[in-house]
N, C-alpha and C positions, 0 to 999 in steps of 0.2 A: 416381810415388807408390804406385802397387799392385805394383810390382815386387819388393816384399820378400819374401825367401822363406822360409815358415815350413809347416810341416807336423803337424799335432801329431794325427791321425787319428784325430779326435774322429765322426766320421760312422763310419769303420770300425768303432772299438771300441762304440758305439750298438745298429750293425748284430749284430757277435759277439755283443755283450749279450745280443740280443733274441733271437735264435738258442738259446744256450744255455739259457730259462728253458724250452723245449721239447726239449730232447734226451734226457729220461728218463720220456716217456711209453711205458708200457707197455699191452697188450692181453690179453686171459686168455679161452681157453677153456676151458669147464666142462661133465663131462657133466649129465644128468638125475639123479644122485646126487648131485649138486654138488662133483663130484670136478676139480682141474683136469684139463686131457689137455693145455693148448699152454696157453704164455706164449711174450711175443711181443715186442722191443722196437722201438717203430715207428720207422723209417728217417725219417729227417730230414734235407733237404738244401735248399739255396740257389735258387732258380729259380721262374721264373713253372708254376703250375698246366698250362698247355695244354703246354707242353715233356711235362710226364712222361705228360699224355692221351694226345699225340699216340705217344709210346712206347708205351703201352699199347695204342692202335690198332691197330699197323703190325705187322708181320710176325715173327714172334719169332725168322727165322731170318735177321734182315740183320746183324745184328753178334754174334749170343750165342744161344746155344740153350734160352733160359728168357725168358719173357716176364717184363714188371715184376710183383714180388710190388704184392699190397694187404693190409694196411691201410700207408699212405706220410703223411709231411707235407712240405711245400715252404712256404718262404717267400721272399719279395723285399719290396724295398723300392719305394714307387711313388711318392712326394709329398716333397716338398719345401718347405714355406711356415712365412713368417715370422709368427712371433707375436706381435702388437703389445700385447696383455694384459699379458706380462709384461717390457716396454723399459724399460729404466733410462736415467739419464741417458748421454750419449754422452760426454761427457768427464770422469766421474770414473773413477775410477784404484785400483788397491788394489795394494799389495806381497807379493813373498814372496822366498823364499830360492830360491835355483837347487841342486835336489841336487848336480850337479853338480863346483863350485866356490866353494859356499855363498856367493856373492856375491848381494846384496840386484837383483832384479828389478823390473821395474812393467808391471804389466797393464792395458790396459783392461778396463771391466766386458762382458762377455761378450754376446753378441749372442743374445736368442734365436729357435729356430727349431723345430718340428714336423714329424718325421719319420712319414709315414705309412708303415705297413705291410701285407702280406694273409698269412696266413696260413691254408694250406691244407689240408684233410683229407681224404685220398681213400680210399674204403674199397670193398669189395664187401659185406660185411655192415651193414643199420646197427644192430646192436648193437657192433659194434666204433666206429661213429663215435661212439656214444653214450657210451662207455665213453672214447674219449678227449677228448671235449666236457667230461664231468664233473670229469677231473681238471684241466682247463683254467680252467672258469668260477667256482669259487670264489673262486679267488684276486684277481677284478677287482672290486674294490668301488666303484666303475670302473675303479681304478689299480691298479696293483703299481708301489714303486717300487725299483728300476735302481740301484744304487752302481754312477760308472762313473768311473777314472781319467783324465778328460780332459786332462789338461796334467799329464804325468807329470813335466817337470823340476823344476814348482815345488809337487808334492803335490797338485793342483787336482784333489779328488773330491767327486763329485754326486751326489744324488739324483735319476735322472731318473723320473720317472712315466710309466707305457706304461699308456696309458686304453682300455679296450676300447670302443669306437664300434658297430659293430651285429655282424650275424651274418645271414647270408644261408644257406641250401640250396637244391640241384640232387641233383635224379637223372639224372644222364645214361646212360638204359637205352630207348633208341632203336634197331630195328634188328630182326633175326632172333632167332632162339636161341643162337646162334652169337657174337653178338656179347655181350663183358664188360660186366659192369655196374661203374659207377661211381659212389658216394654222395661228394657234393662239400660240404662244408663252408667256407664260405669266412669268416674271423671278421678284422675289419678293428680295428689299433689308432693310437694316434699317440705318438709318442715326442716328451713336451716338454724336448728336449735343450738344449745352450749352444754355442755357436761361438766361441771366442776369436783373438782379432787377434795380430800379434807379441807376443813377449815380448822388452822391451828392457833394457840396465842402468839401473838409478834413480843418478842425481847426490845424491840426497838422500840424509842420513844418517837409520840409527834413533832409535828416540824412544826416551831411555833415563833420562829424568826426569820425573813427574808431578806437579806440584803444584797442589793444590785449595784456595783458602781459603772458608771457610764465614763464612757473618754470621747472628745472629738476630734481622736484619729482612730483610722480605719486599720491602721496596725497595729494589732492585738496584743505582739510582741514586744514591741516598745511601747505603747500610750500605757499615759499615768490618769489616772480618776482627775474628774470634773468634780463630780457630784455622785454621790450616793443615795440611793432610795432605802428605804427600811420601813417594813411592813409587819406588825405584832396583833395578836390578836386581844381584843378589850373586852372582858378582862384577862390578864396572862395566862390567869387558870380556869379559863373557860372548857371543856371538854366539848368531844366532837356535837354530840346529842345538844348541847345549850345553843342559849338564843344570844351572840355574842355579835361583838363588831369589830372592827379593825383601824388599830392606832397607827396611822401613817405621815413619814419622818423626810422630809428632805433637808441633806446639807450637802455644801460645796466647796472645795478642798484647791490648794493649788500648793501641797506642798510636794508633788509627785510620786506619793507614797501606793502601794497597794496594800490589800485586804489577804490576809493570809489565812486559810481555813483552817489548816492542821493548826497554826498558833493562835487563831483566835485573835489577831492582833494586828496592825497596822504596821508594815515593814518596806 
């Protein structure tokens, strides 16, 4: 049963997301004139915090002959859990088009789940943390939300919300004189993304006829149609992907017949 294999790296592209809304944090120093003298754009990369400390610790001449610059950001992902706030039902179903081969698909409704993250800020000045804290925290009103292409074959894009959860600081400036100072920012968020199941072909056909009859009584049980609307799409055999329009029909009846669906027919 779980052996199907489908892939559609919805965690991956999450992850990219999330990464991206931080890779254009910059840093500025300024003299006592208020002149600049350094701009700076802060290095961003993938990985747990103590990885890049533990670089900065150690020896600057084991691999490379420059110790790690600061001001740095890192991020990873750490959590995993499932969000029962927002569960829909488990077997309803919605269609769409495969870009592909433009044949009609069916989805289950999507699973959802909470990605938690840390994002890290390591600086030696903290006017430089401060400076990147700021262009960070506006933007979370708790949320910022995330357009993300999850299920590219059938168009399937979301808004994911990345909720900013708390904010923690460290000085990690323990040690001699000798020893780097480190200001650690650490700002914790959670990404409430969607996980989707296969995607399989639909047996079903599109729905390419509407009709609506209206009555003016409000007992559903007895009132007979007024008027009917009927709404077709122009042309009949337009497919989802075309650039089509829609043929739309009123007429009005008073012989107190209804619309029968199992017969197709006026009875």
């Amino acid at each position: 049963m779980l052996g199907t294999y489908y892939y559609h790296e919805i965690i991956r592209k999450t992850i990219i997301g999330f990464g991206t809304l931080f890779n254009n944090i910059w840093v500025k120093h300024e003299s006592q004139e208020g002149i600049s003298v350094q701009e700076m754009k802060v290095p961003l990369a993938y990985g747990p915090s103590q990885k890049f400390l533990a670089r900065l610790e150690q020896q600057p001449d084991l691999n490379k002959m420059v110790a790690i610059t600061l001001p740095r950001m890192s991020f990873e992902m750490t959590d995993i859990e499932y969000d029962a706030t927002r569960k829909s039902g488990i077997t309803q179903t919605f269609k769409a088009v495969d870009s592909r081969d433009s044949k009609l698909k069916k989805v289950y409704m999507p699973v959802p789940y909470n990605l938690g993250f840390e994002l890290s800020i390591m600086c030696k000045l903290n006017d430089d943390a401060l400076q990147i804290v700021e262009q960070i925290l506006p933007y979370f009103q708790p949320s910022f939300n995330l357009t993300v292409d999850l299920v590219k074959i059938i168009g399937e894009k979301r808004d994911i919300p990345i909720v900013l959860n708390n904010i923690s600081f460290q000085d990690d400036y323990e040690g001699d004189y000798a020893t780097r100072r480190a200001l650690i920012y650490t700002i914790r968020f959670s990404a409430k993304t969607y996980l989707f199941g296969p995607v399989a072909e639909s047996s079903e056909g599109l729905i390419k006829k509407v009709i609506v009859d209206t009555a003016m009584d409000t007992n559903t049980a007895q009132a007979k149609r007024e008027m009917r609307y009927t709404v077709e799409p122009d042309p009949i055999t337009a497919a989802p992907g075309d650039d089509f329009g829609f043929s739309e029909t009123s007429s009005f009846f008073s012989d107190s017949k209804s619309y029968s669906a199992t017969q197709q027919a006026d009875v």
